[in-house]
DOMAR-486212 format. One record per residue (C-alpha): residue number from 1; residue in one letter; chain; x, y, z. Coordinates in steps of 0.001 Angstrom, whole numbers, plus 500000, padded with zeros to 6 digits. Each point is the difference from the previous one (the first is absolute). Layout:
# residues N
+-----+---------+--------+--------+--------+--------+
| num | residuo | cadena |      x |      y |      z |
+-----+---------+--------+--------+--------+--------+
| NUM |       a |      A |      X |      Y |      Z |
...
+-----+---------+--------+--------+--------+--------+
***
This chain:
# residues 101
+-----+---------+--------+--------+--------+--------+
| num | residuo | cadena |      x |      y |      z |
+-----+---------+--------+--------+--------+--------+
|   1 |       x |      A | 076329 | 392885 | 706472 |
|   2 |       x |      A | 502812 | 500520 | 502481 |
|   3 |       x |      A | 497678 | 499284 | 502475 |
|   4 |       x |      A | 498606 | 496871 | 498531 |
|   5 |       x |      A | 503836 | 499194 | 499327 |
|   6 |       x |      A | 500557 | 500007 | 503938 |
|   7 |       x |      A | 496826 | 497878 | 501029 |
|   8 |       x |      A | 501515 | 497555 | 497072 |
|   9 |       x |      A | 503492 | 499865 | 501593 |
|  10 |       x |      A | 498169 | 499961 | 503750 |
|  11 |       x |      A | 497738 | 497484 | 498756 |
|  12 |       x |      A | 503083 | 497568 | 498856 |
|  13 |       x |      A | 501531 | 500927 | 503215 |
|  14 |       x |      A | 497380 | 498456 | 501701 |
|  15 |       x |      A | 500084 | 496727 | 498292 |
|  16 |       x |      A | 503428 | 499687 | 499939 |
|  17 |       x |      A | 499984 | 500316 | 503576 |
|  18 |       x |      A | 496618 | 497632 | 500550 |
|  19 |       x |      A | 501966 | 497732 | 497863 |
|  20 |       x |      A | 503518 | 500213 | 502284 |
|  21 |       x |      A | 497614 | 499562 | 503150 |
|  22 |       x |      A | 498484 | 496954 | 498522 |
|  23 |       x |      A | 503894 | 498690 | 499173 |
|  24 |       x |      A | 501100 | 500679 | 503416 |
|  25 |       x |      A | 496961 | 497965 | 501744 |
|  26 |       x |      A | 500481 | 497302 | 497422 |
|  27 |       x |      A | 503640 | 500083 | 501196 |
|  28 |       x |      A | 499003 | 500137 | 503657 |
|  29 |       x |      A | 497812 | 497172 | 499598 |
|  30 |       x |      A | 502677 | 497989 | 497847 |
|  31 |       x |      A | 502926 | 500564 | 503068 |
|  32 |       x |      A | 497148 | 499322 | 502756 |
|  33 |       x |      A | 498976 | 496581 | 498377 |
|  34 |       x |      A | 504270 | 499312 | 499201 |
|  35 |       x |      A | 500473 | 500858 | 503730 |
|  36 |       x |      A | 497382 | 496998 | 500986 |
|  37 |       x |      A | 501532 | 497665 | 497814 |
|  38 |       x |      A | 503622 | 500866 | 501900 |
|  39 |       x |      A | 498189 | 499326 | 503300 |
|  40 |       x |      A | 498729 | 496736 | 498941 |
|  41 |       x |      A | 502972 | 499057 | 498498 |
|  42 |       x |      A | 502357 | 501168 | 503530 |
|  43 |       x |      A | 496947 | 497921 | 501871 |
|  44 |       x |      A | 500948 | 496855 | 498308 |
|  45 |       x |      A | 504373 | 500621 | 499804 |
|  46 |       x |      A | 499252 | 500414 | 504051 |
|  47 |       x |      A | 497688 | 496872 | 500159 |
|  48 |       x |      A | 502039 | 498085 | 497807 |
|  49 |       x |      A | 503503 | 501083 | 501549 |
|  50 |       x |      A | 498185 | 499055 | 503545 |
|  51 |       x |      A | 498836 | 496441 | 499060 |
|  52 |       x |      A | 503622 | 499418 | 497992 |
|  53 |       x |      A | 501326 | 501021 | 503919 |
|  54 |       x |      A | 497474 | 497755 | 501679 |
|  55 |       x |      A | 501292 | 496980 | 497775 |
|  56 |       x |      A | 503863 | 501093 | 500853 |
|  57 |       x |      A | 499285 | 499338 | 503239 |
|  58 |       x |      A | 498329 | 496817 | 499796 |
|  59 |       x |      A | 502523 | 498786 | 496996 |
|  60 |       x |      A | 502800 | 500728 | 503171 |
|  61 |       x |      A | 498219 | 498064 | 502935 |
|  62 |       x |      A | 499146 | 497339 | 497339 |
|  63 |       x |      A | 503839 | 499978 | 499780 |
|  64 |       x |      A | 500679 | 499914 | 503318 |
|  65 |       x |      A | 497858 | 497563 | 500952 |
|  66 |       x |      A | 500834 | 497839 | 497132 |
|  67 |       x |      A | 503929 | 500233 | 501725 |
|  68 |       x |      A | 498573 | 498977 | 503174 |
|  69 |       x |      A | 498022 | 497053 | 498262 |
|  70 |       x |      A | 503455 | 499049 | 498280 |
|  71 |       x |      A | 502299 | 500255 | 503134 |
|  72 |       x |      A | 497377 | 497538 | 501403 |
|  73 |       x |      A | 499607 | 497877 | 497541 |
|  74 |       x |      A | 504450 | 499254 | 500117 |
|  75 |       x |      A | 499665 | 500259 | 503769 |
|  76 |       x |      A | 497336 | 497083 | 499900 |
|  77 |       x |      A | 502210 | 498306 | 497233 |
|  78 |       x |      A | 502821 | 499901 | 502272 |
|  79 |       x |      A | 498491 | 498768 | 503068 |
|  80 |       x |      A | 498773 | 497043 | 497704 |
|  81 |       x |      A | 503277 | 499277 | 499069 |
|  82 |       x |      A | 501292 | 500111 | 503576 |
|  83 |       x |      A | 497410 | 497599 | 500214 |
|  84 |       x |      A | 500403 | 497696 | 497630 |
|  85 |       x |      A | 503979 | 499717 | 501160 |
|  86 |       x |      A | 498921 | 499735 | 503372 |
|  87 |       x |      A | 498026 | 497005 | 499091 |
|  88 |       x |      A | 502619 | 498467 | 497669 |
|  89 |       x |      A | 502437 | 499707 | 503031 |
|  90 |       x |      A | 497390 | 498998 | 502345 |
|  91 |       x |      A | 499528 | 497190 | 497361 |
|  92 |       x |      A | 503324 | 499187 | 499419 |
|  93 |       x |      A | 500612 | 499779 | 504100 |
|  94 |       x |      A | 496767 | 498007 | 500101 |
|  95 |       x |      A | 501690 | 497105 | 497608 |
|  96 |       x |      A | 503449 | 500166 | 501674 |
|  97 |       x |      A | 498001 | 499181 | 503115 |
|  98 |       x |      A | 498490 | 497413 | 498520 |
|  99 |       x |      A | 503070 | 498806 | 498233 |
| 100 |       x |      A | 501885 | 499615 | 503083 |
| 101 |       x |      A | 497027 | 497776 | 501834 |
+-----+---------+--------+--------+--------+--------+
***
């Protein structure tokens, strides 16, 4: 009966430690399939991080060359207006030519 006590008590030992090595690669398996979703989930911060970069850069040469287009655009305004007075006096000396015929 002692005896039969031991292979009872080696018996449960058994189990019990089937049962923790069946925990531990249900664990395992748990962190391995947690450490794929972290990859994925790094993959796309570092994609989208990349592309949010890509569209810095482009916001600050749409900037720049939305500047240029402005200075241009008052450069071009003033030359008209040069214009335009230049053509107002030419008028005006045109009719005090005439005026004096």
């Amino acid at each position: 009966t002692e005896q039969q006590q031991r292979e009872l008590h080696q018996h449960e030992l058994f189990q019990l430690q089937d049962a923790l090595q069946q925990e531990k690669q249900r664990h395992l398996q748990e962190l391995s399939a947690l450490q794929l979703q972290l990859d994925e989930v790094q993959r796309t911060h570092d994609q989208l991080q990349q592309d949010h970069q890509l569209q810095q850069g482009q916001l600050q040469q749409m900037q720049r060359q939305c500047a240029r287009l402005t200075s241009a655009r008052d450069e071009a305004i003033r030359n008209l207006e040069e214009e335009r007075e230049s053509s107002r006096q030419l008028e005006r000396s045109l009719e005090a030519t005439n005026a004096e015929r």
